[in-house]
C-alpha positions in Angstrom: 0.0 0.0 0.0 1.4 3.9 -1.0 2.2 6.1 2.2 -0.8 8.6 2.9 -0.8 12.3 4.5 -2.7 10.2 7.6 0.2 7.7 8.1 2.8 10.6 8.1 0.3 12.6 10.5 0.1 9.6 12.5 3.6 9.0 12.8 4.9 12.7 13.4 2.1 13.0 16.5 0.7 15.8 14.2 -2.7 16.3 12.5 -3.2 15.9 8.5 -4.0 19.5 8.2 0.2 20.0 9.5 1.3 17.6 7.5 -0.5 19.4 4.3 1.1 22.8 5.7 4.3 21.4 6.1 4.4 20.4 2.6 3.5 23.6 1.3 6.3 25.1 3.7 3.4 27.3 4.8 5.4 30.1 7.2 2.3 29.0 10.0 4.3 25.8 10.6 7.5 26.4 12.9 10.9 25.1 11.8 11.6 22.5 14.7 7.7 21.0 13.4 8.9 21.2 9.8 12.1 19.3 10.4 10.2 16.3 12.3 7.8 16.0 9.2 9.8 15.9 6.4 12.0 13.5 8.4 9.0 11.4 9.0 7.9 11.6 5.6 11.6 10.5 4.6 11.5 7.7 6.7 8.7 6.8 5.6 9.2 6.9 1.9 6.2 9.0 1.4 6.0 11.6 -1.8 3.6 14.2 -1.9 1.3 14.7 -5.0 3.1 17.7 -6.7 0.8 17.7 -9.8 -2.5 17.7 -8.0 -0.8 20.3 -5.8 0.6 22.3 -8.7 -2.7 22.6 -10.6 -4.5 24.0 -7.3 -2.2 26.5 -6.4 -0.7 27.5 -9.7 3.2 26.9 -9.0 5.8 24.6 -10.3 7.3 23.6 -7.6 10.5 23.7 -9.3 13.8 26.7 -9.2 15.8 27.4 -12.0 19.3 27.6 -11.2 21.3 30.2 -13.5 24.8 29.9 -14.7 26.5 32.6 -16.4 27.7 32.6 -19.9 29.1 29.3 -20.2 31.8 30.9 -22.5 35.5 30.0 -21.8 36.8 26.6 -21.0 37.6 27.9 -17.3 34.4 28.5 -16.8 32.9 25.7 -18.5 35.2 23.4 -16.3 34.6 25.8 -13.2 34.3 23.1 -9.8 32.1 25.8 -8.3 29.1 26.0 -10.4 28.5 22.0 -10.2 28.9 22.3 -6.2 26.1 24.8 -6.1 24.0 23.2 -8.2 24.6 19.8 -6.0 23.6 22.3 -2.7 20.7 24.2 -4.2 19.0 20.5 -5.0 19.5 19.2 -1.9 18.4 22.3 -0.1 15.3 22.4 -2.6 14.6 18.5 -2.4 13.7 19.4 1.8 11.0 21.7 0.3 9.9 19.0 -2.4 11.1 21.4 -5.2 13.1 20.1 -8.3 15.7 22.2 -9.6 16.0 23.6 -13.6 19.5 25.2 -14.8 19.6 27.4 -17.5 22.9 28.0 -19.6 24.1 29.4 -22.6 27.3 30.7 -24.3 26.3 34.6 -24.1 23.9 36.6 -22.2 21.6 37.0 -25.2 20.6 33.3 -25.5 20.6 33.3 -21.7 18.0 35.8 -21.1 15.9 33.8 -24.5 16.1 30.6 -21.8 15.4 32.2 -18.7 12.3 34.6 -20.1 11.0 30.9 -21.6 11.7 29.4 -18.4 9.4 32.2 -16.6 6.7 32.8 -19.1 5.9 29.1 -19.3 5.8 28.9 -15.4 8.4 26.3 -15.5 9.7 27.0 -12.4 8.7 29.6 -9.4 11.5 31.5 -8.5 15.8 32.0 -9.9 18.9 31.8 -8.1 22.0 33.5 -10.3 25.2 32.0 -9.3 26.9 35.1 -10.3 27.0 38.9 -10.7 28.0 40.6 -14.0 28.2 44.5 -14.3 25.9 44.4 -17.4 23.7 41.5 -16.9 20.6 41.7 -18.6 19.0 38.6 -16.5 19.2 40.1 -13.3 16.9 43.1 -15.0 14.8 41.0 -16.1 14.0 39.2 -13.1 14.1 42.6 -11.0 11.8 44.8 -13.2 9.4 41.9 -13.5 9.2 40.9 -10.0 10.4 37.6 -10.4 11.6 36.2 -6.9 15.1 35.5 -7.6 18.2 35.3 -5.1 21.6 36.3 -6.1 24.4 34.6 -5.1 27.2 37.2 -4.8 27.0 41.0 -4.6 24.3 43.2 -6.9 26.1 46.3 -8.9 22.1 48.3 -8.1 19.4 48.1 -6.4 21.5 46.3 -3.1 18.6 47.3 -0.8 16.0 45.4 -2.7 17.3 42.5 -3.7 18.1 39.5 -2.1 21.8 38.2 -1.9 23.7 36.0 -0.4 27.4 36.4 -0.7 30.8 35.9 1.1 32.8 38.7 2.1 35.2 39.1 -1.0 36.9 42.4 0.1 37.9 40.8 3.3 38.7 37.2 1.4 41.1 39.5 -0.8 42.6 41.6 2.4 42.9 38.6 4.2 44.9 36.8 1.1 47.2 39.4 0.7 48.0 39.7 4.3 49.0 36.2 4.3 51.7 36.8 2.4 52.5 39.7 4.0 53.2 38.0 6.9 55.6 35.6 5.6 57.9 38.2 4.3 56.3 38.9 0.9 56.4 43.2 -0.6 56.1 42.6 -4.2 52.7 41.1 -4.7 50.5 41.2 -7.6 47.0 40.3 -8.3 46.0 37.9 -11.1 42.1 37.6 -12.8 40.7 35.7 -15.7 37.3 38.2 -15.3 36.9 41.6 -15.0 33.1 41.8 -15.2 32.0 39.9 -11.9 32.0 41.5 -8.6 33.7 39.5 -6.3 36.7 40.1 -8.9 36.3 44.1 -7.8 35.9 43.0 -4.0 38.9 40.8 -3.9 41.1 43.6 -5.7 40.3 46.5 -3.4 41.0 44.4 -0.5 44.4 43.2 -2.0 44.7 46.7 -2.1 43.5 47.5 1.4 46.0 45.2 2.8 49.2 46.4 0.7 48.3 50.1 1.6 47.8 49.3 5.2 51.2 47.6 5.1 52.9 50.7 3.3 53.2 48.6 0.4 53.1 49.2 -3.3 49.8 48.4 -5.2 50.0 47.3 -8.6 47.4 47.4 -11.3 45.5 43.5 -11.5 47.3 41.6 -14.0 44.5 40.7 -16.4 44.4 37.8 -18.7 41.9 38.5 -21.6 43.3 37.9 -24.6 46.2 35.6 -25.6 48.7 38.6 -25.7 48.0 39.0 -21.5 49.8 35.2 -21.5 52.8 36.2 -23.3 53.3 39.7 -21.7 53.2 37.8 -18.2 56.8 37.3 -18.0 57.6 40.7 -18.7 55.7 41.8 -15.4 56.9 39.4 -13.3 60.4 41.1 -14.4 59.8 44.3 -14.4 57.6 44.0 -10.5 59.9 41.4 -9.1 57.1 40.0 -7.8 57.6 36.9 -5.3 54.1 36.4 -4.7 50.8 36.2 -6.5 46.8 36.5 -5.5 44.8 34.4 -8.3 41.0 35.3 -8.4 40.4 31.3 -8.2 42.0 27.6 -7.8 41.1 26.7 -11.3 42.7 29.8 -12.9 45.9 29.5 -10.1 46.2 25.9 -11.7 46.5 27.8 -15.1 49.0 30.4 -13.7 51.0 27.8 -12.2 51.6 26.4 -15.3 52.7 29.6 -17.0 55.1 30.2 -14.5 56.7 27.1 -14.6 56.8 27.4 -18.4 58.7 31.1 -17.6 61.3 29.5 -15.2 60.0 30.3 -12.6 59.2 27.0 -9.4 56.3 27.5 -7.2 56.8 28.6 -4.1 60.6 28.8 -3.8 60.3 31.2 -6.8 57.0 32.7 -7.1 54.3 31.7 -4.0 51.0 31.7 -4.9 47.3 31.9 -3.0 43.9 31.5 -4.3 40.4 31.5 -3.5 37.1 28.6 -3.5 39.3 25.5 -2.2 37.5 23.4 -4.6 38.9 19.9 -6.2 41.7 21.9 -8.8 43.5 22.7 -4.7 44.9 19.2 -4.3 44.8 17.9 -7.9 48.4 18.7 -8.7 51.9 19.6 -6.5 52.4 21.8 -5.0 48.5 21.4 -3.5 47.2 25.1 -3.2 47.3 27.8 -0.8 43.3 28.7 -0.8 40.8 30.2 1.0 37.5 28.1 1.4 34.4 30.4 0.8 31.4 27.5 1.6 30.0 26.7 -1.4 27.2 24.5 -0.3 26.3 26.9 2.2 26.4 29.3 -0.2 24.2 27.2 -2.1 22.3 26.7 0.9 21.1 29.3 2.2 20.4 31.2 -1.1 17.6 28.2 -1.5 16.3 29.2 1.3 16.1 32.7 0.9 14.3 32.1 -2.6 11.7 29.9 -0.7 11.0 32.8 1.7 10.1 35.0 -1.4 8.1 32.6 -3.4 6.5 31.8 0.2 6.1 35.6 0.8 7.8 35.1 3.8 10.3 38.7 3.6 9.8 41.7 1.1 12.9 43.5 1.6 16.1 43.2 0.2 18.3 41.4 2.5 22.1 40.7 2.6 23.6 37.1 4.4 27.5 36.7 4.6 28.5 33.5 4.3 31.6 32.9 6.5 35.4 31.6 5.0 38.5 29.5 6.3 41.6 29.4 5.1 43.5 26.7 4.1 47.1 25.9 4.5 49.1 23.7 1.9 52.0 24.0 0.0 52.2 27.3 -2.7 53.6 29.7 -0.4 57.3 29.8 1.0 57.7 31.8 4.4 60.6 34.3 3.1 61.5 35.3 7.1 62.3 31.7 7.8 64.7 32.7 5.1 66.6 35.3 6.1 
């Protein structure tokens, strides 16, 4: 015989009518209640009627996930946007939602998906993995009133929208320091992107923490075009740089590579620190330097936040910081054991 909403009520010691509420997520039910249902209904095996449910209350019971333009190979191969997509659907499976990802190579096609996506009520609410100066999603989903959460920092509109985010000025600062303690003064700061925000966060703070140590800035060594690989060497000459902050571990990998390729061995020559600690960290020696930013509580708790909105649970924009940890390994040499 199939589980019924009376064998879960029976049970969790609740009545049906919870049971139904705590399906819905309905914001009557309290969270301690919530958890001991859905753990019942676990146990039990029992799955809810989502069409039936669907039909009456017009929803989809579904979120679309949103992955920026999917269009270099680094970002293509990018650890991070796989681990969210891993949190958001557990997070959502605990609110019986499924979870829809939109992708494309350029923001045009993008927006084509994600306007389909709404429009044919395929799923109730967005969460953006990312946050691009000139992102013509995030307008869309802001001047329609779509509930969407943002994972990472708006460029407009920070009071009203919801964002979750770690603290990438302070991820940067806290980088740079790092090497500052172990004896490092020329330091520059390597990106693959120039358009997302946590790529202006972590600069300033890399520039926060050189000025505060009376050290000189330099400009963010940019790789764009092909010509940025080849001019590389030049700047590590000219800067006599001994240390590097990379905007990510898969990009540091990359680096890595192009300074061993320029003669120059990581750490003894050139020490290096990065940012996510995902897989690319420990892949290959010397395992990397990084600083571990949460993803699946990023993931996490920007599902929740998107349930609250489709739930009408909260109106107002509202910003959660998602705490980091940095991890010791092996891309950075301690220069005052040194001298």
């Amino acid at each position: 015989m199939s589980i019924t909403v009376k064998d879960v009520a029976k049970k969790a010691g609740v009545a049906t009518s919870t049971v139904s509420r705590v399906i819905n997520d309905h914001p009557s039910i309290s969270e301690e209640t919530k958890k001991k249902v859905r753990k019942v209904m676990k146990d039990l095996g029992y799955v809810p009627n989502v069409t039936a449910r669907n039909l009456g209350k017009q929803i989809a019971s579904a979120i679309g996930v949103i992955l920026p333009p999917l269009d270099s190979k680094e970002r293509l191969g990018n650890p991070f946007y796989l681990e969210t997509i891993e949190a958001v659907n557990e997070e959502a499976s605990t609110y019986q939602m499924s979870v829809a990802v939109a992708s494309a190579p350029d923001f045009e096609t993008l927006l084509e998906n994600v306007k389909r996506m709404h429009l044919q009520k395929q799923v109730d609410g967005f969460i953006l993995t990312y946050s691009d100066n000139h992102d013509p999603v995030i307008a869309y989903l802001y001047d329609n009133k779509i509930p969407f959460t943002l994972i990472g920092q708006p460029y407009q509109n920070e009071s009203e929208i919801v964002f979750v985010d770690n603290d990438n000025q302070l991820l940067g600062k806290q980088a740079t320091e790092y090497l500052i303690a172990r004896g490092h003064k020329d330091i520059l700061f390597a990106t693959n992107t120039t358009r997302e925000n946590l790529y202006f966060e972590r600069y300033f703070g890399y520039q926060k923490a050189l000025m505060m140590a009376n050290l000189t800035t330099q400009p963010a060594v940019k790789f764009e075009t092909p010509e940025d690989y080849v001019v590389f060497e030049d700047i590590l000459k000219d800067t006599q740089a001994t240390a590097l902050v990379v905007i990510d571990d898969l990009f540091a990998m990359r680096i890595m590579q192009l300074a061993q390729i320029y003669g120059k061995k990581i750490p003894d020559d050139l020490s290096l620190i990065s940012f996510n600690n995902s897989i690319f960290s420990t892949l290959v020696h010397p395992y990397i330097t990084s600083l571990d930013i949460d993803v699946a509580r990023l993931g996490k708790m920007a599902t929740q936040k998107l349930m609250e909105q489709i739930n009408q649970q909260i109106t107002d924009g509202i910003k959660v910081i998602v705490p980091h940890q940095l991890i010791q390994r092996e891309t950075v040499l301690d220069l005052t054991k040194l001298s």
